[in-house]
N, C-alpha and C positions, 0 to 999 in steps of 0.2 A: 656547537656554540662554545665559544673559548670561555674557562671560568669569569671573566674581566668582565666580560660583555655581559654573563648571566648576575653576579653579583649586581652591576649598575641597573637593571632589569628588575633586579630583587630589591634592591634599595628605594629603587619609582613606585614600586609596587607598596610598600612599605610606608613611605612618606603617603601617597594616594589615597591607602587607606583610611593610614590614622587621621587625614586632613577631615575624610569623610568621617570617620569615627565620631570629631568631636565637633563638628559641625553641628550634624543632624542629631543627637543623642547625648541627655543629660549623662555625665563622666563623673565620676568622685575622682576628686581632684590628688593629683601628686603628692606624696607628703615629703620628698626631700624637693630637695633644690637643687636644678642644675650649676656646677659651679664651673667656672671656663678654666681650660687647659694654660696653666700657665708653668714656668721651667721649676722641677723639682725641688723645695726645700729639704726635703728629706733624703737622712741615709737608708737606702732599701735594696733588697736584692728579688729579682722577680724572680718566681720558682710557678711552674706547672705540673700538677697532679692529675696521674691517671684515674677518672672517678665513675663509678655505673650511671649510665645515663635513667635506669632504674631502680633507686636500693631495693625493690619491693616486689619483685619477679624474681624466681628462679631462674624461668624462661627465657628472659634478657640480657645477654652478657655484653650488649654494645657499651662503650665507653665514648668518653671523651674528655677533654684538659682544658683543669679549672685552675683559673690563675688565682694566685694567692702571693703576697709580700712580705720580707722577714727583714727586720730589723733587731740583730744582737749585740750592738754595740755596747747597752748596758748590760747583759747578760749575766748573770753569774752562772755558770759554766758547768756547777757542783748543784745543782737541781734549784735555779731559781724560777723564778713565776714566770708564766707565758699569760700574755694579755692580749686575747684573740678579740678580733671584730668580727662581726657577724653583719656580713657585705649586705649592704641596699639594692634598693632597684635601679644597679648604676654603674659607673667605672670605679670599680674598687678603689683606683689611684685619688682619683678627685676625695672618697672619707681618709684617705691615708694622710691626706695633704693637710686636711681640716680639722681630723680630729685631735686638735691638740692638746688636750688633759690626756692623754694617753702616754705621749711623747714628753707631757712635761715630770710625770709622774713616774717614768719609767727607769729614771737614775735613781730614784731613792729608792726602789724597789728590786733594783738591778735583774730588770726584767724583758725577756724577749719579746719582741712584739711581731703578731702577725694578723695582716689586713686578709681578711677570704674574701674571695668575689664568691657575685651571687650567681647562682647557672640562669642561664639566657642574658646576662647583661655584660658589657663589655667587653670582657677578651675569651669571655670563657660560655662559649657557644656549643651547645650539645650538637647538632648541625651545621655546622661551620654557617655558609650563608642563605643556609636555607631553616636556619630555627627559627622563622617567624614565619612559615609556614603554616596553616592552618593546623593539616594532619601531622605538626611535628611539636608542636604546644604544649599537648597533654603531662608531660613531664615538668613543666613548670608550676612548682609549686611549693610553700612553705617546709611542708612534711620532706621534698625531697632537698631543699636546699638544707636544712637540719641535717640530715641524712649526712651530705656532702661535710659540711662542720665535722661531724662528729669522725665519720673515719680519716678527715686531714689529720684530725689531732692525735687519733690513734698513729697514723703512720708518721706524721711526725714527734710523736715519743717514742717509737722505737728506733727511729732510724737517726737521731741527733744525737750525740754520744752527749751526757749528763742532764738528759732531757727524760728519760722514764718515771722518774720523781716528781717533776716542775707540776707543781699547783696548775693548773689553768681558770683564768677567770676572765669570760666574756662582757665585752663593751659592744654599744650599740645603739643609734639613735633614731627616733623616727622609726618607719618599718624596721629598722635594724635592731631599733631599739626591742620593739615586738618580738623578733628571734631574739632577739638575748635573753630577754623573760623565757620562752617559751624553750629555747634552749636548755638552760636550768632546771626549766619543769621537764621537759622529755629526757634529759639523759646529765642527770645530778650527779652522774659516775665521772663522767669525764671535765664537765665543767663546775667549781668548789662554789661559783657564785656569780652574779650577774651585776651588771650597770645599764638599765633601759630608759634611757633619757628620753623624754618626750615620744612616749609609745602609746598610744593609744590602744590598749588590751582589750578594752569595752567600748568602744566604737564601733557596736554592732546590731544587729534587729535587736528590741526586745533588753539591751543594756543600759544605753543610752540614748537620749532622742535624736531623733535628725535635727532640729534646730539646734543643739547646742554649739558648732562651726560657726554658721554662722552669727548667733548672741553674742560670739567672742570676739568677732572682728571686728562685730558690731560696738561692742563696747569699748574695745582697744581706740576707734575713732572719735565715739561720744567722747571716753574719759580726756580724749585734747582736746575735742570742741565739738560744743551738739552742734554748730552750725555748719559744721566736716559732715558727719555724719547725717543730718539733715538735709544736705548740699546732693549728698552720692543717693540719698533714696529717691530725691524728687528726679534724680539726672535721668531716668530710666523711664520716665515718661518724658521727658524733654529730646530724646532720643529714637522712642518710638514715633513721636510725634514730627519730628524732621527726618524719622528715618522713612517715612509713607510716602516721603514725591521724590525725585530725581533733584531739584532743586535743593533739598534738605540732607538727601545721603551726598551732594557733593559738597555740600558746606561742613557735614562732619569729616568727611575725607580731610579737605584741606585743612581742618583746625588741628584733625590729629595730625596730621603730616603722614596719612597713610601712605604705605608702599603700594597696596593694595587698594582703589578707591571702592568702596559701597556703591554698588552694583543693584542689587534688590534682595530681598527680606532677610533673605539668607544670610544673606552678607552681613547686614544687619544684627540677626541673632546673633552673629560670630564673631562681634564685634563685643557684643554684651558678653558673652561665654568670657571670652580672654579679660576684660573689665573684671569680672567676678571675680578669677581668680588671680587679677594685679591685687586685689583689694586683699583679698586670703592670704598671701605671699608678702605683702608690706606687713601686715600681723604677722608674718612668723619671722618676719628678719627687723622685728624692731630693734635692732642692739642699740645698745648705750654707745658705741664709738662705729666708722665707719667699715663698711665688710663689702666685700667683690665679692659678688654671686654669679645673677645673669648676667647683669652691667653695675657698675659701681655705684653705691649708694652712701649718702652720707648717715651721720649717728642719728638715732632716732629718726626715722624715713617719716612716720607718722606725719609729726609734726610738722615737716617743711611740707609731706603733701598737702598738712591742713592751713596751712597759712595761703595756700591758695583759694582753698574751697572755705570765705567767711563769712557770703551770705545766700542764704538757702532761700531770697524771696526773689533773686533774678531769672530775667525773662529768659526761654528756652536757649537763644541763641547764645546769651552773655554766660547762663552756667555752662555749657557746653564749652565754651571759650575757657571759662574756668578751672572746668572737669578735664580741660587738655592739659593743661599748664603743669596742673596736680598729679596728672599720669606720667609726663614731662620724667617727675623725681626718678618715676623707677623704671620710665624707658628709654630715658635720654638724658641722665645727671650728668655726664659727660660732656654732654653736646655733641660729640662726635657722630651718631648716629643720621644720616640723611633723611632717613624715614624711620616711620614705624610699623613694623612687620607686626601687625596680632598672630600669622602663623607659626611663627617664631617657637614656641614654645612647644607648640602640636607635633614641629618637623625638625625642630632642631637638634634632637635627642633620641637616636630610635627605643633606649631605654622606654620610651613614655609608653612603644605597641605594647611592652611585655608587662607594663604596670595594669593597665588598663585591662588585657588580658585576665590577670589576677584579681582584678576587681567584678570581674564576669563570672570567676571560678568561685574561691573559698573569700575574699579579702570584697566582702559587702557592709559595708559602711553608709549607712542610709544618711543622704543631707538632702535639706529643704530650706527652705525661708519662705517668709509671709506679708514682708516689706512691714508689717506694723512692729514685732517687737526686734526686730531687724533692719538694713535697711538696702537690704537687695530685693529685686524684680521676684514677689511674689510666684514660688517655683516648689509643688508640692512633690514630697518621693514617692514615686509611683512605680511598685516593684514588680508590677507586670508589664508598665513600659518598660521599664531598665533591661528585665530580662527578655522582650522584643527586640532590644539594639542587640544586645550579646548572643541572640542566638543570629544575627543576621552579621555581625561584623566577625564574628570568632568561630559560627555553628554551635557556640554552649549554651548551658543554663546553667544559672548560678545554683549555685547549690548551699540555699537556704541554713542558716544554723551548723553547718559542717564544723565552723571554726569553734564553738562553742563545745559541739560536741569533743572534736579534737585536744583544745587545751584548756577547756573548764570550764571557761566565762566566766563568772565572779564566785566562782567556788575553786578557789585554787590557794586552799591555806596550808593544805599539806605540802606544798610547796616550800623553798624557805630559799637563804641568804638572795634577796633579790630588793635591788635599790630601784624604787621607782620615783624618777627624776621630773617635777614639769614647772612648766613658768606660765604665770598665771596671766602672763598676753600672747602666748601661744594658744592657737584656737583649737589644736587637736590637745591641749592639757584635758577640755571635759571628754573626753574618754579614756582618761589617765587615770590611775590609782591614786588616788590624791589625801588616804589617809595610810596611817598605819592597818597591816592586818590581822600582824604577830611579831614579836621582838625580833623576827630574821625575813619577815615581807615589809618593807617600810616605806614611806613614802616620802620626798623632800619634797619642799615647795620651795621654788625661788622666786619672790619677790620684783616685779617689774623685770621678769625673765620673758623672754622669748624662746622656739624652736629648736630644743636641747641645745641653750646657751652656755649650759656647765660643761659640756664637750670641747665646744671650741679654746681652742690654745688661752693661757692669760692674757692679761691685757691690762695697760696703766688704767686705764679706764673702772675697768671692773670695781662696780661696788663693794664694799664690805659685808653684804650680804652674801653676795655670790663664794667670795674666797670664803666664807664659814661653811657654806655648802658646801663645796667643793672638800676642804679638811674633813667637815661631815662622811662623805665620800673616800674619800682617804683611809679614815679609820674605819669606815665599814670593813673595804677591801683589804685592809690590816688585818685585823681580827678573822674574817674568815680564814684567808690566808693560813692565819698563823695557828688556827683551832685546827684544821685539816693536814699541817702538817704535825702538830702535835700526836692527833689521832691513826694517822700514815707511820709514825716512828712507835708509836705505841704497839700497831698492829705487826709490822716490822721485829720487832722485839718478840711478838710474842710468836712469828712463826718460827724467829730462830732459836726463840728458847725449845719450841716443841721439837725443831729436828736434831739438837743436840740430846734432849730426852730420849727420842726414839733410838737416835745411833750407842746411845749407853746402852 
């Protein structure tokens, strides 16, 4: 079988799955956002590194090439800062492209920048086309993508000529944000300090509740209008109720303008499943001006979805008619779109097999709702269902408390220089650090933020809350910066004092 033919085979196989995956089986939802390929703003140079497909076996010498991105065009050359990302569950290019506090910061700090991808995502496949294999998985995971970070950075300080000095300090948003925290905590040697924008660190059994996701989106809707948010909880019996006859699932078909018409129950649930997480994904991309994500969205999405959804006392068919209109914003602001694909998001990324994966292994994030102090379809977390799906789509079991045990849970003060960033309409902030914990673990809050919105590039837009955060942020990475190289010329000094001692 020629490679061509086996890859297309492996990608059916892959989309097939994941369709079934989130079908049939409650999923903790994505925490970045897919963002669409569009022509390069950025100057970059793509670089691939030879990396152990194991750090943690003797017995395994296999490798394979993790792609990573460098940009040194502000560089200072004589040992300035390198300001590493610590890659998502995703195409490294697309956070290179967006994260822009990195890139706007990067001249005054005359600092190299480099984008890591994460292993299993994008270009940098342990398997070439067969790493979404079942029995080729097991090496996906947090501890080995750290791993991967930490010796990029070794090999490139030695191998960049004025680079074995250069400070390094990790940025990070969302899950990446999570490795940049955790980054700093596992290996303090190589990285001086961190930026974990919208990372959810206690987002886990026993940390924080499952309903707290969704309170947040919840409230993100109330706070523009309780008749939004009263509007979307009744819709979910409005839906079951025309989703029960064949007359009903093809009135919702036509309203949505499905690609796909509703079929029977199933169809149905899957229709709710994707609704859930439009509703999720409108909270985390409320920005103040407009942002291209999946599809184009105007500033504050919320509110034009709520000015559709005004009255929450209409009859089944008229909110339905409503609750199209309102989805409308964030599936077709455009207009351009023919239909609407709810698969869309399940298949249009194969990033999403290897998130999902991860949410089976160590990255368990319990969410529920109960339609009363919420206002989604009553949906309890039930962690021996969950780990029935995952051992039937993956062959794993989750492995309970792992993460905690790993990087501390909320005992992590010996920890230090680490900025925890969240916006208080981002619905993964409540499992954010959201106070200070010691004068080098701190917490920022941003004000009518979303989705680590202090990452994204400036913008005319941007509050004046935001740019004081962001300077906030500045002088953090200032100061450690500048205390680590202080203490680097200190130590410096004193081994040259002692080899000059000894050679007398």
């Amino acid at each position: 079988m020629s490679a061509r033919i086996w890859s297309i085979l492996l990608c059916l196989w892959v989309i097939y799955t994941l369709f079934d995956v989130t079908r049939g089986w409650k999923k903790i939802p994505r925490m970045s956002l897919g963002i669409p390929h569009t022509k390069s703003q950025r100057n970059y140079s793509t670089h691939f590194y030879k990396q152990q497909i194991d750090h943690f076996s003797f017995g395994n010498q296999s490798t394979y090439l993790m792609r990573y991105l460098v940009s040194d065009q502000y560089w200072n050359r004589t040992g300035g800062p390198i300001f590493f990302y610590t890659g998502n569950e995703g195409d490294i290019t697309l956070f290179c492209e967006n994260t822009g506090f990195m890139w706007d910061i990067a001249p005054e700090f005359k600092a190299m920048l480099v984008f890591a991808e994460h292993r299993y995502y994008g270009e940098s496949l342990p398997f070439g086309n067969a790493s979404y294999l079942p029995k080729n998985m097991g090496f996906l995971s947090s501890e080995q993508a750290l791993a991967d970070f930490a010796t990029l950075i070794t090999y490139l300080k030695s191998t960049i000529d004025g680079a074995a000095d250069s400070p390094v300090f990790s940025f990070g948003g969302s899950y990446g944000g999570m490795l940049s925290a955790w980054f700093r905590m596992k290996y303090p040697h190589i990285v001086v300090g961190a930026l974990a924008a919208s990372a959810p660190i206690w987002q886990f059994t026993g940390l924080t509740p499952c309903h707290t996701y969704s309170q947040i989106v919840t409230k993100d809707f109330s706070n523009t209008s309780s008749s939004c948010a009263e509007s979307i909880r009744k819709s979910w019996k409005a839906i079951n109720q025309l989703g029960s006859s064949a007359a009903g699932r093809d009135f919702i078909s036509k309203t949505f303008v499905l690609c796909h018409p509703l079929k029977n129950q199933s169809d149905v649930d899957g229709l709710k499943s994707w609704l859930t997480d439009v509703w999720g994904n409108l909270a985390m991309v409320d920005y103040p001006y407009p942002a291209d994500f999946l599809a184009p969205l105007p500033a504050s999405p919320i509110k034009v979805v709520c000015s559709h959804l005004t009255d929450a006392t209409l009859p089944a068919k008229l909110l339905i008619t409503a609750l199209a209109k309102a989805v409308f914003v964030y599936a077709n602001y455009s207009g351009q779109a023919k239909c609407i694909d709810t698969s869309q998001a399940a298949t249009g990324d194969l990033g999403d097999f290897g998130w999902y994966y991860q949410t089976c292994t160590e990255m368990i994030m319990p969410m529920c709702s109960d339609g009363e102090i919420d206002m989604f379809e009553p949906s309890p977390w039930d962690f021996k269902a969950f780990s029935a799906g995952c051992m039937k789509q993956f062959g794993v079991m989750p492995r309970l408390g792992w993460i905690q045990t790993m990087y501390g849970g909320k005992n992590i003060t010996t920890a230090s220089n680490i900025i925890f960033s969240n916006g208080d309409l981002d619905p993964w902030s409540g499992g954010g650090v959201l106070r200070n914990l010691s004068d080098t673990l701190v917490a920022i809050r941003i004000t009518n933020g979303a989705h680590h919105l202090d990452l994204r590039g400036s913008n005319k837009n941007d509050p004046q809350s935001l740019i004081d955060e962001r300077n906030q942020e500045r002088n953090f990475i200032r100061h450690w910066i500048t205390r680590n190289e202080t203490i680097a010329k200190k130590w410096r000094y004193k081994d040259k004092f002692s080899a000059m001692r000894s050679g007398a």
